[in-house]
N, CA, C, O and CB atoms as a CASP TS submission, in Angstrom:
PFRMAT TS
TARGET T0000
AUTHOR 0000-0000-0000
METHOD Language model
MODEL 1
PARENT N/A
ATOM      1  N   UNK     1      21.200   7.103  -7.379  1.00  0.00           N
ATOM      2  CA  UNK     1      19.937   6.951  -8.066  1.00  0.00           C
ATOM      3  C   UNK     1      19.720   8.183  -8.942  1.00  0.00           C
ATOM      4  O   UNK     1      19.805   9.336  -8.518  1.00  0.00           O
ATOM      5  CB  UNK     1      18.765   6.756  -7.056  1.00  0.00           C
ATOM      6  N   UNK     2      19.424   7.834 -10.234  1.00  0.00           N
ATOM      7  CA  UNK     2      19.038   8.845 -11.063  1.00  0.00           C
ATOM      8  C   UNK     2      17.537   9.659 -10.864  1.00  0.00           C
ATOM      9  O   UNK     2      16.730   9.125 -10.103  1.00  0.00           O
ATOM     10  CB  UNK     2      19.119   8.209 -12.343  1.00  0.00           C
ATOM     11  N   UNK     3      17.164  10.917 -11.522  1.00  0.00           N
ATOM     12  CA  UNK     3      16.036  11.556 -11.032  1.00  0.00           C
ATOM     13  C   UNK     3      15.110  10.955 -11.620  1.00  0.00           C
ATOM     14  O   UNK     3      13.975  11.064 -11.158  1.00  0.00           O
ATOM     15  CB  UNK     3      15.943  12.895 -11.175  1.00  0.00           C
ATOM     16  N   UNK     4      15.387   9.998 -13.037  1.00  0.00           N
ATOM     17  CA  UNK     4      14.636   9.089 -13.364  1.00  0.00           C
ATOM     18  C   UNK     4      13.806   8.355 -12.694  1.00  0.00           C
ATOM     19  O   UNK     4      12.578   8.312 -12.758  1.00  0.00           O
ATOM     20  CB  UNK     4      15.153   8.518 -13.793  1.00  0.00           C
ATOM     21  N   UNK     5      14.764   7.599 -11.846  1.00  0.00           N
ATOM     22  CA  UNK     5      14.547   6.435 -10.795  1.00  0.00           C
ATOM     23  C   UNK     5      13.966   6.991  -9.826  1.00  0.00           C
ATOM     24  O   UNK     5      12.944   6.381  -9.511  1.00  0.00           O
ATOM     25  CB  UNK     5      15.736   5.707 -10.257  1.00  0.00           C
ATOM     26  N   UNK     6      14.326   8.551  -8.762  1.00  0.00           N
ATOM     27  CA  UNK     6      13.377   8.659  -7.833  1.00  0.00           C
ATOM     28  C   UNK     6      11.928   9.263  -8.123  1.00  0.00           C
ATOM     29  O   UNK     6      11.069   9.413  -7.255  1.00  0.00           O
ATOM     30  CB  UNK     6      13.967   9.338  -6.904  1.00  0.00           C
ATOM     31  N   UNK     7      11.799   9.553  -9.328  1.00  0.00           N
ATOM     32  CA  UNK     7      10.853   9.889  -9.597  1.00  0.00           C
ATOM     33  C   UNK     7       9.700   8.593  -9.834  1.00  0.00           C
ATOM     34  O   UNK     7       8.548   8.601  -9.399  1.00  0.00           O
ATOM     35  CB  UNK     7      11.190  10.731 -10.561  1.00  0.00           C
ATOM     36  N   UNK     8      10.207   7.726 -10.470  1.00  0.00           N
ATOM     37  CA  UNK     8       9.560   6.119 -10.170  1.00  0.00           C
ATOM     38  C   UNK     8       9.146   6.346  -8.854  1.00  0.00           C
ATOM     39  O   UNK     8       8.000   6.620  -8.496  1.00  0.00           O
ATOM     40  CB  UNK     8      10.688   4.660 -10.237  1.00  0.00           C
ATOM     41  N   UNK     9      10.342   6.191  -8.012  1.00  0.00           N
ATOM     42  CA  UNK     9       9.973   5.287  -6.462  1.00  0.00           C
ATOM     43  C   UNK     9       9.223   6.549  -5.499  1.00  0.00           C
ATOM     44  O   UNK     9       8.817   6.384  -4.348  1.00  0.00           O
ATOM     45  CB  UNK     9      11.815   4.561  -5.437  1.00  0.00           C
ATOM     46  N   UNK    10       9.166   7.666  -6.183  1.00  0.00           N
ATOM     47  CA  UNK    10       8.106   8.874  -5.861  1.00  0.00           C
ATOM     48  C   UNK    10       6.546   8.207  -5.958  1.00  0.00           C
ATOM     49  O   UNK    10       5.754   7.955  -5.050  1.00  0.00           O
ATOM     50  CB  UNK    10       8.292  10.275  -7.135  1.00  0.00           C
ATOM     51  N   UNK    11       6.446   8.057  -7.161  1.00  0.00           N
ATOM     52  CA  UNK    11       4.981   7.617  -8.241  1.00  0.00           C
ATOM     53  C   UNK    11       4.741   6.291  -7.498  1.00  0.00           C
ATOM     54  O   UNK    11       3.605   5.986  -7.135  1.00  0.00           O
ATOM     55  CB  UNK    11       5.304   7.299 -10.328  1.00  0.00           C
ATOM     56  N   UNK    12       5.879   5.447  -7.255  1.00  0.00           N
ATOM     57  CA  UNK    12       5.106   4.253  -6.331  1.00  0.00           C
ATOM     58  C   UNK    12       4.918   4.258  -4.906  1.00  0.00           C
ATOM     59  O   UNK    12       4.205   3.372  -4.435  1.00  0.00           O
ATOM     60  CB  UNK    12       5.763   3.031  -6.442  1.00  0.00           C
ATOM     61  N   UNK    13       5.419   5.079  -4.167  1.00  0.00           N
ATOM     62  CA  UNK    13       5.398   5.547  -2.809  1.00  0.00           C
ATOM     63  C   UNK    13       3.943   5.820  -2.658  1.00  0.00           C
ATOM     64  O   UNK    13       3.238   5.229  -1.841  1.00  0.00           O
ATOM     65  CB  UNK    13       6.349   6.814  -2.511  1.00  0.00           C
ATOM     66  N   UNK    14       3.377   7.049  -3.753  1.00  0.00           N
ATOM     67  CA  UNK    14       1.844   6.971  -3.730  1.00  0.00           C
ATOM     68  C   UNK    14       1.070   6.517  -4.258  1.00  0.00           C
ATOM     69  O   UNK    14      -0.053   6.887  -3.915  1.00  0.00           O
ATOM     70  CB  UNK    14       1.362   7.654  -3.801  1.00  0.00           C
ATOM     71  N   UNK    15       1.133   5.681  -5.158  1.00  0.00           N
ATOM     72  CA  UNK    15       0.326   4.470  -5.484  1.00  0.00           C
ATOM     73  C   UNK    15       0.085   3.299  -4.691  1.00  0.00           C
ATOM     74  O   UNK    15      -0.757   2.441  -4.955  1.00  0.00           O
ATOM     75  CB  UNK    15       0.779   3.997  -6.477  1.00  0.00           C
ATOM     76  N   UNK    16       1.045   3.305  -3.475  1.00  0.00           N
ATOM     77  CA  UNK    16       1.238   1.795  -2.687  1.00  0.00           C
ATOM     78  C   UNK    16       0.328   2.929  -0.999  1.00  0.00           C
ATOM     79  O   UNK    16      -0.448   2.402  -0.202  1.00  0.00           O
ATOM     80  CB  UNK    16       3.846   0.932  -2.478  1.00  0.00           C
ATOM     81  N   UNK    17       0.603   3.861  -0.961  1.00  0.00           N
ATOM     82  CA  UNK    17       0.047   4.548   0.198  1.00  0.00           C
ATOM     83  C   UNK    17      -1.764   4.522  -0.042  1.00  0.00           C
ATOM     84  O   UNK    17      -2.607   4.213   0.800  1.00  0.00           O
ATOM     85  CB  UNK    17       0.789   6.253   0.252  1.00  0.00           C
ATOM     86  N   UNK    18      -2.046   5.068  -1.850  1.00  0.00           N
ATOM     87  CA  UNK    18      -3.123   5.041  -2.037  1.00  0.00           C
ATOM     88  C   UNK    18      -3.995   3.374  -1.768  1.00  0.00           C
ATOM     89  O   UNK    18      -4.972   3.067  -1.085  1.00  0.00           O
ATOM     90  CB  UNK    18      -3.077   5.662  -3.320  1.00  0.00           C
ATOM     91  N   UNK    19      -3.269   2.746  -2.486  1.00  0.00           N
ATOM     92  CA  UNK    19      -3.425   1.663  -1.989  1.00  0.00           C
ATOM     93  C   UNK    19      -4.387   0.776  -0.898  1.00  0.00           C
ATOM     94  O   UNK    19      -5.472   0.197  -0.839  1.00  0.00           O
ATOM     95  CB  UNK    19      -2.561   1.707  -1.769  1.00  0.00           C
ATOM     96  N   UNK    20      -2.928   1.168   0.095  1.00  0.00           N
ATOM     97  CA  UNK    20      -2.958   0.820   1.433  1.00  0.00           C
ATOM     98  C   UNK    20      -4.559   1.628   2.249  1.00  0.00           C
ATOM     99  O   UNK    20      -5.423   1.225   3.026  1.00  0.00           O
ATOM    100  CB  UNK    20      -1.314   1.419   2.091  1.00  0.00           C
ATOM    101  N   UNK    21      -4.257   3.008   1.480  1.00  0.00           N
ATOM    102  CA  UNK    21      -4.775   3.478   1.998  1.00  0.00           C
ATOM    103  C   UNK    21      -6.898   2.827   2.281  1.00  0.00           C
ATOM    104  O   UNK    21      -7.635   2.826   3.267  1.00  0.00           O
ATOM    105  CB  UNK    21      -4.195   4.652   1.363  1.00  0.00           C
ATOM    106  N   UNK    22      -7.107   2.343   0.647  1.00  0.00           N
ATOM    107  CA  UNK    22      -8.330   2.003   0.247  1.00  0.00           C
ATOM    108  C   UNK    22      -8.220   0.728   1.067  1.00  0.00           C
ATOM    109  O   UNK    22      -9.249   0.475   1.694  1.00  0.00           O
ATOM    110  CB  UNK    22      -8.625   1.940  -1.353  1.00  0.00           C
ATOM    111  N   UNK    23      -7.562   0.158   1.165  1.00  0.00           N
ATOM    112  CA  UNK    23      -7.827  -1.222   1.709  1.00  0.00           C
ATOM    113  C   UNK    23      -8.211  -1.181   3.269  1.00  0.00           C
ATOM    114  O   UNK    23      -8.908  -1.948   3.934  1.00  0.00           O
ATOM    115  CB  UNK    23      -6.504  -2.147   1.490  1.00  0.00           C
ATOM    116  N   UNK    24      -7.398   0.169   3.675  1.00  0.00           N
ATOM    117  CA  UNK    24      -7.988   0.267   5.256  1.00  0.00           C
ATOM    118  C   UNK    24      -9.395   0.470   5.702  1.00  0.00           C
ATOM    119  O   UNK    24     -10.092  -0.105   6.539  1.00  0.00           O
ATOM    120  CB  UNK    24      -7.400   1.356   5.902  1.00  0.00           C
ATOM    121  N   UNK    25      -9.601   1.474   4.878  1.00  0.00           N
ATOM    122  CA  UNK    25     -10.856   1.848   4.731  1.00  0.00           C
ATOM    123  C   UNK    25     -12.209   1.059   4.284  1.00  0.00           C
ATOM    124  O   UNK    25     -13.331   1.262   4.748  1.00  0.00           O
ATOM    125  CB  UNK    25     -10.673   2.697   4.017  1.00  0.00           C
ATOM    126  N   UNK    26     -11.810  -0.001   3.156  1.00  0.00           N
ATOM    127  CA  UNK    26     -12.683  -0.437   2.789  1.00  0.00           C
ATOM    128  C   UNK    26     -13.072  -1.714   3.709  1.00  0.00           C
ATOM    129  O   UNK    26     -14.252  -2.062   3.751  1.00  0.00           O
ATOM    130  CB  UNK    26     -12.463  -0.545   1.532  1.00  0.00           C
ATOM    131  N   UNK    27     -11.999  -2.472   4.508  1.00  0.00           N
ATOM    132  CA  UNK    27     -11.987  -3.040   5.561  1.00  0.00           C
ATOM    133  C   UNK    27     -12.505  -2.463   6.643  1.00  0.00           C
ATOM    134  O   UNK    27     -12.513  -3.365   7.481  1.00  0.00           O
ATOM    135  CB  UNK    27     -10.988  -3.349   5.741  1.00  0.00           C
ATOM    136  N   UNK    28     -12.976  -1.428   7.162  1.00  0.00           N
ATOM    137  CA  UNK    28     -13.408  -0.778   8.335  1.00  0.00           C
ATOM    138  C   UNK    28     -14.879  -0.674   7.819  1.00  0.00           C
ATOM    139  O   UNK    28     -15.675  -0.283   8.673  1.00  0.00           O
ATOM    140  CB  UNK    28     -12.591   0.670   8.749  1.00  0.00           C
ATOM    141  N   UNK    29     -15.435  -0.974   6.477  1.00  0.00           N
ATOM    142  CA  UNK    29     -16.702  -1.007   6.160  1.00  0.00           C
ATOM    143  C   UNK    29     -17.492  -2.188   5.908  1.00  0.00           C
ATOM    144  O   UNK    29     -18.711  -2.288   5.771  1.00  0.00           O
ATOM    145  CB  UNK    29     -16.783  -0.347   5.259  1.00  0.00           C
ATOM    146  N   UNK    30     -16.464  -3.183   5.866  1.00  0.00           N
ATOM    147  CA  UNK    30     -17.010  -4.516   5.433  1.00  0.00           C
ATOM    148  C   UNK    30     -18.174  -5.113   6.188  1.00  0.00           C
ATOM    149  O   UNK    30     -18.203  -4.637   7.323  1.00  0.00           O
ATOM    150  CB  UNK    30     -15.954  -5.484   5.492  1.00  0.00           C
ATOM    151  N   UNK    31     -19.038  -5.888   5.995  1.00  0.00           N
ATOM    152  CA  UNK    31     -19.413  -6.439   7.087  1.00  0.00           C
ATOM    153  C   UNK    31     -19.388  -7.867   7.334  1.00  0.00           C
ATOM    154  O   UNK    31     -19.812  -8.367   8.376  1.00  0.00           O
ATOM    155  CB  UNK    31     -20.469  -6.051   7.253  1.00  0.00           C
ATOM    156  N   UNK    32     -18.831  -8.594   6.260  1.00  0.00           N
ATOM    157  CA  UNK    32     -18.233 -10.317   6.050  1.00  0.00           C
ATOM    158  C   UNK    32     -17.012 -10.238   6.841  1.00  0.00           C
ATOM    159  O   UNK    32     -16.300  -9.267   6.587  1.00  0.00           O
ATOM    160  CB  UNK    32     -17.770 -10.913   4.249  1.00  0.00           C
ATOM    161  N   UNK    33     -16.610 -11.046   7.745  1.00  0.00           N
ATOM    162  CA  UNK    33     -15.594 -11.100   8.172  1.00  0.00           C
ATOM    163  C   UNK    33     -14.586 -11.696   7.023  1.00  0.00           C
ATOM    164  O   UNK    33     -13.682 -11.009   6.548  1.00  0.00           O
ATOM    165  CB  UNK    33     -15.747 -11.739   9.356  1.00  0.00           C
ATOM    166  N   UNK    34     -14.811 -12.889   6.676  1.00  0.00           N
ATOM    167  CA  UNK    34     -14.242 -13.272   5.322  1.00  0.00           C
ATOM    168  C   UNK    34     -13.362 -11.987   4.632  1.00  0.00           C
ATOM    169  O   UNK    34     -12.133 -11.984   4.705  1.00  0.00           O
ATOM    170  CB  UNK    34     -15.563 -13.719   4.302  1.00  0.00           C
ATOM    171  N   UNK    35     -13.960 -11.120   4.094  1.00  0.00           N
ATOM    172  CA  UNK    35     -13.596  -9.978   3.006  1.00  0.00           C
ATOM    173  C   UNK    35     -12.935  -9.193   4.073  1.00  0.00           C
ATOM    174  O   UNK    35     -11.853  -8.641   3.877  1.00  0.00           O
ATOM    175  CB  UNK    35     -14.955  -9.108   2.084  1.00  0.00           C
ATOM    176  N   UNK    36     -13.537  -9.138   5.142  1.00  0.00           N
ATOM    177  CA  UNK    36     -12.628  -7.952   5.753  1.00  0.00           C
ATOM    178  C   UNK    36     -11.060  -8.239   6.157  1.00  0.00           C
ATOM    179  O   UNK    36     -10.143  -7.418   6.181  1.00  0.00           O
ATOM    180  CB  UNK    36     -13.342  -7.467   7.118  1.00  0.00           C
ATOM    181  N   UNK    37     -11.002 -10.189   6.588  1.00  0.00           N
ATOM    182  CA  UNK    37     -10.074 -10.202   7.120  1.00  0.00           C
ATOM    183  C   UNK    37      -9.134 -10.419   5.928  1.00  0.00           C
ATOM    184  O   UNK    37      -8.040 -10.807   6.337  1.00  0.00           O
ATOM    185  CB  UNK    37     -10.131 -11.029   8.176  1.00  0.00           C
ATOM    186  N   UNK    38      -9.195 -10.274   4.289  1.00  0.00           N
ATOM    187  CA  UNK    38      -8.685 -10.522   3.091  1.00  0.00           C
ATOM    188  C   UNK    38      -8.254  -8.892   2.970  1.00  0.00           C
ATOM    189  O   UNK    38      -7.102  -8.751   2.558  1.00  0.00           O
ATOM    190  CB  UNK    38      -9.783 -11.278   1.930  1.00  0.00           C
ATOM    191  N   UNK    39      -9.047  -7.519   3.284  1.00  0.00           N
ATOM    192  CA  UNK    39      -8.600  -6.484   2.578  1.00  0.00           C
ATOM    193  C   UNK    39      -7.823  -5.844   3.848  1.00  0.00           C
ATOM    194  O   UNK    39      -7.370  -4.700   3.826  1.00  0.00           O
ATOM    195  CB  UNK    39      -9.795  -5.592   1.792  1.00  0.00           C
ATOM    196  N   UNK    40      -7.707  -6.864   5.144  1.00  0.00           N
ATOM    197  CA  UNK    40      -6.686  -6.290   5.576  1.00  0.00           C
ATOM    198  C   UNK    40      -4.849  -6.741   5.722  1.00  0.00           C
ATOM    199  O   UNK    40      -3.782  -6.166   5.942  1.00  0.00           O
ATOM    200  CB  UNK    40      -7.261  -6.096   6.624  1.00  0.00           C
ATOM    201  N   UNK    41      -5.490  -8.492   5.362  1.00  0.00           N
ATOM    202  CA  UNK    41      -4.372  -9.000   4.445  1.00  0.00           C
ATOM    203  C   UNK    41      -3.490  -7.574   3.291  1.00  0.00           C
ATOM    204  O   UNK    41      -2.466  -6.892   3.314  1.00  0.00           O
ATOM    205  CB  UNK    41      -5.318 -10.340   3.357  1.00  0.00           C
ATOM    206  N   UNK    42      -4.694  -7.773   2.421  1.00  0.00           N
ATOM    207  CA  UNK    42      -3.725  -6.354   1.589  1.00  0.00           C
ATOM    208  C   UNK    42      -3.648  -5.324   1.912  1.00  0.00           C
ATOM    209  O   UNK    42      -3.152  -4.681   0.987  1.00  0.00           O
ATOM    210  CB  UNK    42      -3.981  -5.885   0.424  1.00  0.00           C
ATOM    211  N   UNK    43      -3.898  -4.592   2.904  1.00  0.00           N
ATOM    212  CA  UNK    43      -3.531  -3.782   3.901  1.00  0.00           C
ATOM    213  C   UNK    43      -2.092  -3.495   4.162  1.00  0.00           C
ATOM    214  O   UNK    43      -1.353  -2.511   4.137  1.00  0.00           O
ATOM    215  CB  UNK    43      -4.057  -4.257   4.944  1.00  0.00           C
ATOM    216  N   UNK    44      -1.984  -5.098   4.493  1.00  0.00           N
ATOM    217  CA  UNK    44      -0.603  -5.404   5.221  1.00  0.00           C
ATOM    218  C   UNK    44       0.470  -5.471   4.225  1.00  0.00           C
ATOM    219  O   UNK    44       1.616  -5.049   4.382  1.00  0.00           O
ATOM    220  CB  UNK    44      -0.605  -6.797   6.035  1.00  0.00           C
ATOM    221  N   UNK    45      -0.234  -6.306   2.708  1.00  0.00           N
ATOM    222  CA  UNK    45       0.630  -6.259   1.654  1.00  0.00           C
ATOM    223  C   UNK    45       1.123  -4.912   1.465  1.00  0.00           C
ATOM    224  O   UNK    45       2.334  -4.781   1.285  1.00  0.00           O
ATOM    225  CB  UNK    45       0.033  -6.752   0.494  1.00  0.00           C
ATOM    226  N   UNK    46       0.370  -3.878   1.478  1.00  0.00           N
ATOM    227  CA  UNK    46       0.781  -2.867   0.800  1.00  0.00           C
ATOM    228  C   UNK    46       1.683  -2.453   1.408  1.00  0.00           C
ATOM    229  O   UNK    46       2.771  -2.151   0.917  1.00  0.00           O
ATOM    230  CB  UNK    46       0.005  -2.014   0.519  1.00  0.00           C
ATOM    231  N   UNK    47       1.245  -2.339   3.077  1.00  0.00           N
ATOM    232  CA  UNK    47       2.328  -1.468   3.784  1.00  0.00           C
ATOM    233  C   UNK    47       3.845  -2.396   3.270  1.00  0.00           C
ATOM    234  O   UNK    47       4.613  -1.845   2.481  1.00  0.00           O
ATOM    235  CB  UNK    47       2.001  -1.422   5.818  1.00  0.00           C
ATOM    236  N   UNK    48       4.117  -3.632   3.733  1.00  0.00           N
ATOM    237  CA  UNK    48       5.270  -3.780   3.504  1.00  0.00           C
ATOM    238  C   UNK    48       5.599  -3.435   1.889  1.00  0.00           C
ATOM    239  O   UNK    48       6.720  -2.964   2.083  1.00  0.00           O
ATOM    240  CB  UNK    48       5.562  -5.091   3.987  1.00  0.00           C
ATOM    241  N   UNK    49       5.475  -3.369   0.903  1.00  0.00           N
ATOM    242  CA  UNK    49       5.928  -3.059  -0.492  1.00  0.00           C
ATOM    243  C   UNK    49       6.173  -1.576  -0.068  1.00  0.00           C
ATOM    244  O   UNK    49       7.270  -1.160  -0.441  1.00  0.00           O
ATOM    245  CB  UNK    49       4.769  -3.374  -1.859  1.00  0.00           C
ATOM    246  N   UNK    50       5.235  -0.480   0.780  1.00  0.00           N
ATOM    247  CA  UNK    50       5.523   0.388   0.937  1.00  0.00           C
ATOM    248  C   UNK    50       6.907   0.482   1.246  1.00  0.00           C
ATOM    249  O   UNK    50       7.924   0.965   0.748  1.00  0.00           O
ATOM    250  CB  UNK    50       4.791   0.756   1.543  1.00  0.00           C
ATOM    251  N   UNK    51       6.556  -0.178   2.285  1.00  0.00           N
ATOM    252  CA  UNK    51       8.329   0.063   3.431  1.00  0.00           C
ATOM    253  C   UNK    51       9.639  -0.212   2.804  1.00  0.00           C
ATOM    254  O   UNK    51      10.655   0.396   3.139  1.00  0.00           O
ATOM    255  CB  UNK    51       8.532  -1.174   4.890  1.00  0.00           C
ATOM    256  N   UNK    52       9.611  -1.341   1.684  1.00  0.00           N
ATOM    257  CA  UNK    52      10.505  -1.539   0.518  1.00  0.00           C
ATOM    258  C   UNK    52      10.901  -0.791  -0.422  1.00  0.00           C
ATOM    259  O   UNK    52      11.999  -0.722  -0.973  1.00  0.00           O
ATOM    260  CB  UNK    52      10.183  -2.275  -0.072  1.00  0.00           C
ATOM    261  N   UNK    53       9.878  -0.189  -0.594  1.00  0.00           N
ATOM    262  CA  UNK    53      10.667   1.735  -1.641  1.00  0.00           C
ATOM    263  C   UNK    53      10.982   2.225  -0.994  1.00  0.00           C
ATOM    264  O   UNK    53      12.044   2.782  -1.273  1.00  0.00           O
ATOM    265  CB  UNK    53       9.921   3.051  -2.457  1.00  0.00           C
ATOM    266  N   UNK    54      10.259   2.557   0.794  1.00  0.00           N
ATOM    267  CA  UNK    54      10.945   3.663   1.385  1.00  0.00           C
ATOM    268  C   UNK    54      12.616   2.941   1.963  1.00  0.00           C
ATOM    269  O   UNK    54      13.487   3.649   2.468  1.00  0.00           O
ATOM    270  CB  UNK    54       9.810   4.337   2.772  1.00  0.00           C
ATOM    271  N   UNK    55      12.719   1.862   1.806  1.00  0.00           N
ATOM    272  CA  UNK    55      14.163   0.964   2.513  1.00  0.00           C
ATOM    273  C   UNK    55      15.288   1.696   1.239  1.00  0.00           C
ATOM    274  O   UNK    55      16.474   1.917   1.483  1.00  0.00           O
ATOM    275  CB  UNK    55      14.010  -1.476   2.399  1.00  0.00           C
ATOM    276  N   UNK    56      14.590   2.011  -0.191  1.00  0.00           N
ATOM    277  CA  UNK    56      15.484   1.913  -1.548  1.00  0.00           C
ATOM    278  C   UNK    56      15.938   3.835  -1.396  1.00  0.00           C
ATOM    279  O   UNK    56      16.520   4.292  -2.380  1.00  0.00           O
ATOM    280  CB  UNK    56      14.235   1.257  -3.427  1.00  0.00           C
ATOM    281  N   UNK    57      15.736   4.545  -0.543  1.00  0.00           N
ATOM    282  CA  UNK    57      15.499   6.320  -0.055  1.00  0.00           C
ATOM    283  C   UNK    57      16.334   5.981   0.977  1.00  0.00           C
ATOM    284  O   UNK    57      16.649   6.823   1.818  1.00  0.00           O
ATOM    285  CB  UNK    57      13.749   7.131   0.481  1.00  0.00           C
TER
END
C-alpha cells in the first residue's frame, strides 16, 4: 500500500470512528424507541465499515 492509500484508510478510520462514535451517543439520548433503535442500527453500520479498513492494515 502506498502512503497515498494509508493515508486515505487513516482519514477514514476517523471519519467512520467519528461516526460511530455520534451515533452511540446520540442513541443513548433518544427518547423514541423508533430513532433510537435506527441510530443504533448505524452504530452497528459504522462499526463494521470500521472493521473493514482496519481488515485492509
Amino acid at each position: 500500500m502506498t502512503s497515498k492509500e494509508l493515508l486515505y484508510v487513516e482519514d477514514a478510520l476517523g471519519h467512520e470512528t467519528f461516526l460511530k462514535s455520534c451515533a452511540c451517543t446520540t442513541s443513548e439520548q433518544l427518547q423514541d424507541e423508533n430513532l433510537k433503535k435506527y441510530m443504533k442500527e448505524l452504530e452497528q453500520e459504522h462499526t463494521e465499515t470500521l472493521n473493514k479498513f482496519l481488515n485492509l492494515l
